[in-house]
N, C-alpha and C positions, 0 to 999 in steps of 0.2 A: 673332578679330573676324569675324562674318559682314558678307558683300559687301555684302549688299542694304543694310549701312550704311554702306559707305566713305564714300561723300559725303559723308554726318554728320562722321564723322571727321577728314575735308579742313577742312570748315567749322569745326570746332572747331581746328583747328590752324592756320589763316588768321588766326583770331582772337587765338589766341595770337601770330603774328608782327606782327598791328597793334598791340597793345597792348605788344610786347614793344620794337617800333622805336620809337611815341610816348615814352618811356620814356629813347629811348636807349639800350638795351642790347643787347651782343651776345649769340649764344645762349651762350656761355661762361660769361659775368654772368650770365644769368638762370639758368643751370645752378646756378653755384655757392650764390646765391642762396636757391634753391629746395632746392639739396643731393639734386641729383641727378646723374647723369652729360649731358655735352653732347649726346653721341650721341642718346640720351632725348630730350632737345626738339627734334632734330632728328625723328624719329623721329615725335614729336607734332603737330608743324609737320606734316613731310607726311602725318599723319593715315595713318601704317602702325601705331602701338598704339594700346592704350586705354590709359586716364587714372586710375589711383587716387582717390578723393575724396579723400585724404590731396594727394594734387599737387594737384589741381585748388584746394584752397581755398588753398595755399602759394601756388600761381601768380597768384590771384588778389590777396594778400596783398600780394606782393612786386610784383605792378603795379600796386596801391594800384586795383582794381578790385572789381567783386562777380564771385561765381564767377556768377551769372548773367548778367553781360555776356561770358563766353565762350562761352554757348549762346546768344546773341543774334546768328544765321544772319543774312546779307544773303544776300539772291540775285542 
């Protein structure tokens, strides 16, 4: 991942922790869920990886979202 987009990344992993709490679920849940390891959304969460489109659309799946409401930044 280059730096000049961590931010991006935070932002994108913010958003997975609002929609993942609206929801209810632990990172655990959503791990299993999603059928990845927990570590992983943790990881996502604090926007230290990037994102597979293969997760991103799971993730969005399983939060009953569009994968376009997790690149929907608040500032």
């Amino acid at each position: 991942m280059k730096q000049e987009y961590k931010h991006l990344y935070e932002k994108f992993g913010l958003n997975v922790v609002y929609y993942r709490k609206r929801k209810r679920l632990t990172q655990l849940q959503l791990a299993e869920l999603v059928d990845i390891d927990r570590s992983h959304i943790s990881a996502i969460e604090l926007g230290n990886v990037g994102v597979s489109m293969d997760v991103i659309f799971k993730l969005a799946q399983v939060l009953d979202i569009t994968a376009k409401d997790l690149f929907d930044f608040r500032d």
